[in-house]
N, C-alpha and C positions, 0 to 999 in steps of 0.2 A: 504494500500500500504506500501510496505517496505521501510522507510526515505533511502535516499541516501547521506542526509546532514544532520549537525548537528550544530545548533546555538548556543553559548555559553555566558553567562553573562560571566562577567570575578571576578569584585571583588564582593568577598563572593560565587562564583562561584569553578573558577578555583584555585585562593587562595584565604588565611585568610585575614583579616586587620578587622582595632578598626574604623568605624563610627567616631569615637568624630574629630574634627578640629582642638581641643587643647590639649588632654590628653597626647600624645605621650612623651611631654617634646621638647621645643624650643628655646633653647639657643643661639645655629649657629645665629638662627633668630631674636632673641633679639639681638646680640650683633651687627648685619647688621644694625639696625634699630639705636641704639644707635650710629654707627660709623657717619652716616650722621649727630649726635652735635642733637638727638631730644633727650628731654627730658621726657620718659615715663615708666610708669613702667611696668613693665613686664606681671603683670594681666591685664590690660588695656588695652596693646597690643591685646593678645590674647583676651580680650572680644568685643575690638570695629574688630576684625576680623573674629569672629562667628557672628557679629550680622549683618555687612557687609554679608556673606555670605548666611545667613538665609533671610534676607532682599532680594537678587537676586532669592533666590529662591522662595519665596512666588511673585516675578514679575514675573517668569520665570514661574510658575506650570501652569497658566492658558492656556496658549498656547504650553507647553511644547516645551518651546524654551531652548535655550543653551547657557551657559557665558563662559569663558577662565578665567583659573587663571589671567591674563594678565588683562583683564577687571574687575575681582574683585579686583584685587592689583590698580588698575587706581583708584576707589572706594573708598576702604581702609586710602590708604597710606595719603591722604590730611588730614583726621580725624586727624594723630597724628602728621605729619609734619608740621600742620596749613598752609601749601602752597599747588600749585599743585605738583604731582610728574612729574619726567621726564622717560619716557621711560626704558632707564637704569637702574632708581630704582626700575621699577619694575618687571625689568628681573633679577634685582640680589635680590630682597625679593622672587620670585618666585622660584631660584633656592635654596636660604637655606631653604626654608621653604618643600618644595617639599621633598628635602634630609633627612629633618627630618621627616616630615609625611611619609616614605616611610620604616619607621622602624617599626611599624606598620601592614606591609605586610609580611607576611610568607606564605611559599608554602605548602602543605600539602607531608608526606610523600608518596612516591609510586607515586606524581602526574603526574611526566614524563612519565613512564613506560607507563598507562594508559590511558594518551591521543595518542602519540605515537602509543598504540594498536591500538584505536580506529580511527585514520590518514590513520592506513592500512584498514580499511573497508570504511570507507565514508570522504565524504570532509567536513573540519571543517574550522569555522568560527567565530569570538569574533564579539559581538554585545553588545558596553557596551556604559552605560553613564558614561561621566570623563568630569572636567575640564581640559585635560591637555594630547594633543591626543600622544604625545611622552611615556606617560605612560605606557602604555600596551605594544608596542612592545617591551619598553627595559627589564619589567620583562618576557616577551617571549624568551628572548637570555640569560637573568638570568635562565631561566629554561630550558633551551636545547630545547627549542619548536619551536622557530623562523620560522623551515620548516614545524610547524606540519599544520599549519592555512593556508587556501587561501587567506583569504582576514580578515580585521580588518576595523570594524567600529566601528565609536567612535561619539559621539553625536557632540560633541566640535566641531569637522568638519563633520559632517550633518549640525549642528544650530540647530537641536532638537533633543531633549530625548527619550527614550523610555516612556510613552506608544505611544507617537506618531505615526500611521498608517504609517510616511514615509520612517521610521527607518527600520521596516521591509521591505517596498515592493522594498528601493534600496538595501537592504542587497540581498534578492528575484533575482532583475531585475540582477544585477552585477556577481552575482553565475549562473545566467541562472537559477533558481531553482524554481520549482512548489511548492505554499502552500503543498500539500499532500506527497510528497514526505523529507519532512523537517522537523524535530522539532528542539523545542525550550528549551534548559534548564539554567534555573538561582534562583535567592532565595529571589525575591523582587515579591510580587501578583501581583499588577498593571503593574507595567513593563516589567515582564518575565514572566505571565502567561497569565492574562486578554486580553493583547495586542498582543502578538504571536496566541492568539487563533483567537481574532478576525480579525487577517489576515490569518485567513485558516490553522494558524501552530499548528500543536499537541502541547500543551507544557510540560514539567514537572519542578516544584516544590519544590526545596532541603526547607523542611520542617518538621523537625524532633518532633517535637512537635506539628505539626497536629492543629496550630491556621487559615491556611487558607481554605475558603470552597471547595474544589477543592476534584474532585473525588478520592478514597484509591490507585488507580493505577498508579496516575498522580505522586504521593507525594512521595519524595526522602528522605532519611536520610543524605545523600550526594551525590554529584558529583560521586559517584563511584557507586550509585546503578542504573546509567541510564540504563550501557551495557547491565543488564541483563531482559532492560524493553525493551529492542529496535525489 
């Protein structure tokens, strides 16, 4: 059957961005943490914040449930302030730190054009995993995309992740959309491909060096090689 719709991972997908939680460079975020009088150094910081964060998610993987920046910073932020935090605090480590891992993110060229195209033939849809569900629509209006998407789903508000079966089937119920009629494309195996397939959806791949097992037609070089598989 000819897809009518098209599922999209978003990051590593539709744009670039750096994986790491510390590489970026975090100053903004150091100097937030220092202004509340803590005492820490700045390796510290970012190590008890990866380890925080790795720590949720080896709780989280089993059930593939979902945290909030907001609940990792609740986490976090007592390791180095030796108190508990207040709310407040952890809506403003959330936004410097946010601002700074978001430099990280770069758009690919041509990427507007391209989906834009592809908006005028089928109805498109993000289905991503993020701590942080404000994420994704604002680099959507960073990229003139904003109209291009129906709907945006985001794990953070489901409460679970992909590969989770539910991720899909309200992505599904909410587009009105039949498995067969729908693929799936993103650039993580289990999440974007293993679990779109086993809810009935075609998936593809972005896989340019050929490590996942997945059949030679499925597998993308990029996001831009979907069009010509559709």
């Amino acid at each position: 059957m000819q897809p009518t719709r098209i599922l999209f991972d978003f990051f590593g997908t539709l744009v670039d961005y750096s994986r790491s939680r510390t590489a970026q460079g975090y100053p903004k975020t150091y100097a937030t943490v220092r202004n509340w009088g803590v005492e820490v150094s700045y390796e510290r910081m970012l190590a008890e914040w990866s380890a925080t964060c790795l720590e949720l998610d080896r709780i989280c993987e089993a059930g593939h449930h979902e945290y909030s920046m907001l609940e990792a910073a609740a986490h976090f932020l007592p390791k180095i302030l030796g108190r508990r935090s207040t709310l407040a605090q952890g809506e403003e480590f959330v936004d410097a730190y946010l601002g700074e891992w978001n430099t990280g993110v770069t758009y690919p060229d041509g990427i507007t054009a391209y989906v834009e195209q592809l908006a005028g033939r089928y109805q498109l849809a993000v289905v991503t995993n993020t701590h942080w569900a404000a994420l994704v629509p604002r680099h959507l209006i960073a990229m003139g995309l904003s109209g291009a998407f129906a709907e945006v789903f985001t794990s953070v508000e489901l409460g679970r992740r992909k590969p989770h079966p539910q991720v899909y089937a309200t992505a599904l119920a909410a587009l009105n959309a039949h498995p067969s009629e729908t693929v799936f494309v993103g650039d993580t195996f289990e999440p974007d491909f293993l679990g779109p397939e086993a809810a009935g959806i075609r998936a593809y791949l972005i896989d340019p060096r050929g490590h996942a097992p997945i059949p030679a037609d499925r597998r993308l070089t990029s996001v831009f090689d979907l069009a010509s598989r559709l």
